[in-house]
C-alpha positions as CSV (number, residue, x, y, z in Angstrom):
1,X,17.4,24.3,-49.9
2,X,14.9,26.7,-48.5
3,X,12.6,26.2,-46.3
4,X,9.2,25.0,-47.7
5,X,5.9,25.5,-48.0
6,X,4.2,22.7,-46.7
7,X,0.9,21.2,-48.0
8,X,-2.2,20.6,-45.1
9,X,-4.0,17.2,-44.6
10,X,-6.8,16.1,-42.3
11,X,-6.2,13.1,-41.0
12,X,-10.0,11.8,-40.2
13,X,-10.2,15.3,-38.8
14,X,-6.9,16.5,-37.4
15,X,-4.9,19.2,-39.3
16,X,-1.0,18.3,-39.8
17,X,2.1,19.9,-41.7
18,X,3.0,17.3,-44.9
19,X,6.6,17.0,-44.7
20,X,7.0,15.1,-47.7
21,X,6.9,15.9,-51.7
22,X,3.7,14.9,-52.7
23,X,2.6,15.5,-56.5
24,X,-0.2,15.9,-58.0
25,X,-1.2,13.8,-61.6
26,X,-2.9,15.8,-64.9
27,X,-6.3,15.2,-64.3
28,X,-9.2,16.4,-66.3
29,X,-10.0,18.5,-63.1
30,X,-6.3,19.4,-62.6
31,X,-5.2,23.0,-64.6
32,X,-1.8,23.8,-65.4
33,X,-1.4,27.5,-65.4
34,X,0.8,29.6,-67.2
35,X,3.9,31.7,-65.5
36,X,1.9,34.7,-65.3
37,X,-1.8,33.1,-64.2
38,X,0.2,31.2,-61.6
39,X,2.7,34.3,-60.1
40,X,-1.4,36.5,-60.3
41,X,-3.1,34.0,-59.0
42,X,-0.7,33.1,-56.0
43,X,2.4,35.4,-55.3
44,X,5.3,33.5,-54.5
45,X,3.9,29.9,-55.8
46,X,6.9,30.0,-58.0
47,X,9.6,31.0,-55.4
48,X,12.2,29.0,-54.2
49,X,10.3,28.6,-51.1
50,X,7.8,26.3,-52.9
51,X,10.0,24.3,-55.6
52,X,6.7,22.1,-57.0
53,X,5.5,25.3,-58.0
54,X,2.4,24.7,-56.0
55,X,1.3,23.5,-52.8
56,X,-2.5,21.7,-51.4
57,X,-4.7,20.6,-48.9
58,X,-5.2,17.4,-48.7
59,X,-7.5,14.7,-47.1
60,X,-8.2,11.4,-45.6
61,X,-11.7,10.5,-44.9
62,X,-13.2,6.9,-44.9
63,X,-9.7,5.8,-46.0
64,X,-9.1,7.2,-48.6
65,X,-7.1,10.1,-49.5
66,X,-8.3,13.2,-51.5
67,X,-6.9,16.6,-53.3
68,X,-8.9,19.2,-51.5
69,X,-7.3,22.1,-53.1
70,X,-4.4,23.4,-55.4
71,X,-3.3,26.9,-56.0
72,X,0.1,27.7,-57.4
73,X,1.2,26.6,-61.0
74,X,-2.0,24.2,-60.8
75,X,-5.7,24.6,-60.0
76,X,-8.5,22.2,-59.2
77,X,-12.0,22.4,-61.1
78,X,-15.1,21.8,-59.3
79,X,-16.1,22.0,-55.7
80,X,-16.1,18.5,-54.4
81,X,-12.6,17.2,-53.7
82,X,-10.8,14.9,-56.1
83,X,-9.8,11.2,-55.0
84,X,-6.2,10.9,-55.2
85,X,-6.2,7.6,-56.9
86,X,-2.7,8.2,-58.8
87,X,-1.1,8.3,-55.4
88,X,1.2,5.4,-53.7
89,X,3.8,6.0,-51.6
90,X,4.3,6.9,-47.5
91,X,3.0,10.3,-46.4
92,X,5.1,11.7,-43.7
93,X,3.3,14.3,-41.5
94,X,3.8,16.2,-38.2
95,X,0.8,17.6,-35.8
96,X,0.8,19.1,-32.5
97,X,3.2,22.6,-31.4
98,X,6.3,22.8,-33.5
99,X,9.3,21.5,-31.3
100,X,11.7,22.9,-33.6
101,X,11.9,25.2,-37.0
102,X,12.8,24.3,-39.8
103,X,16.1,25.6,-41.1
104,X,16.0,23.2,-44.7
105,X,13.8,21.2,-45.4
106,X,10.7,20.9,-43.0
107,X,10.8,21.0,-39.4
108,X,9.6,18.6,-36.2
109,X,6.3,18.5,-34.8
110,X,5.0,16.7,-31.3
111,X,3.8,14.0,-33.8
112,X,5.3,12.3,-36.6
113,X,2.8,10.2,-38.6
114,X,3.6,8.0,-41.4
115,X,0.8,6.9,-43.4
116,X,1.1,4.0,-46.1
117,X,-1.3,4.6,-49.4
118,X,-2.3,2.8,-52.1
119,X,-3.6,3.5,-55.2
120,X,-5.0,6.6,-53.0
121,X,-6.0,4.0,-50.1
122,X,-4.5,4.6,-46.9
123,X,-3.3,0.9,-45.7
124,X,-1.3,1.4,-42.2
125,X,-0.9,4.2,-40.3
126,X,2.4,4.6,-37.7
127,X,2.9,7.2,-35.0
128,X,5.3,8.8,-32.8
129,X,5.5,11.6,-29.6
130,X,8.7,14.1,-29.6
131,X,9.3,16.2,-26.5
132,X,11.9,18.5,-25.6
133,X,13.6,17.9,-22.3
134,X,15.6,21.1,-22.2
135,X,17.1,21.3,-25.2
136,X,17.3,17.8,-26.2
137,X,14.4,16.0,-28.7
138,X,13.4,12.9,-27.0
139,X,11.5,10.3,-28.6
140,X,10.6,6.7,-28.9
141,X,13.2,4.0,-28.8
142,X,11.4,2.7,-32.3
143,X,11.0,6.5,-34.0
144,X,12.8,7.3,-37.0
145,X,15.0,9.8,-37.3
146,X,14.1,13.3,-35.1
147,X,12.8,15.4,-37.8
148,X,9.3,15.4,-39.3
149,X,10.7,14.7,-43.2
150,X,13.1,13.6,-45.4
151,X,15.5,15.9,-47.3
152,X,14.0,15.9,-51.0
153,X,15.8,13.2,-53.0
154,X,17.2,16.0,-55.3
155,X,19.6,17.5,-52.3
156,X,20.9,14.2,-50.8
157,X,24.2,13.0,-51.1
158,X,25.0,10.8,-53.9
159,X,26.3,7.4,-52.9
């Protein structure tokens, strides 16, 4: 897989690196574009280097999480941004220097965060410190795996 585009969110003000597939829902302020609109409007959006055919900002403010922006296959209508109520599922992030790039996938950050959301409410948020020590990633005896995301579930192995 090649490397990906990743989507920006502000966490209550900090900017991190989603490292996670995160779609979007037709919304009445959601725009699919045609082939041609979308390759105009946003060279590369659909490259294999962005395989949702789009990418967006995103954030959470007050706790709740919002579509800032959209450009790509889709845009967003309007200027205020759109509260992601379709959304459920654990958004995996990394902030902070990049520790190492990304050869598939995405790559790892000082900080992984995992938030839980609901419904577009963010319920429980986790966090963890990578550092380099040479040339070895050291973290936290309760991180998850060293790496910022997980492989999309289109390239993992089948069991």
């Amino acid at each position: 897989m090649t490397v990906q585009i990743t989507d920006s969110l502000d966490i209550e003000g900090m900017h991190a690196m989603v490292a996670c597939d995160m779609f979007i829902e037709l919304h009445p302020r959601i725009v699919r574009l045609s082939d041609e609109a979308a390759e105009e409007s946003c060279p590369g959006a659909l490259s294999t280097a962005c395989h949702r055919e789009f990418w967006a900002s995103w954030a959470i403010k007050g706790g709740k999480l919002y579509l800032v922006d959209v450009i790509g296959r889709f845009v967003l209508v309007g200027e205020e941004p759109l509260f992601a109520e379709w959304y459920s599922g654990t958004i995996r992030a990394g902030a902070g220097k990049m520790l190492r790039r990304p050869t598939i996938g995405y790559g790892l950050c000082e900080r992984k965060i995992e938030i839980e959301v609901k419904d577009g409410i963010a319920l429980h948020q986790r966090e963890w410190r990578f550092y380099l020590s040479g040339n070895v990633i050291q973290a936290p005896p309760d991180a998850p795996p060293p790496y910022v995301g997980e492989l999309p579930s289109w390239i993992r192995k089948k069991q």
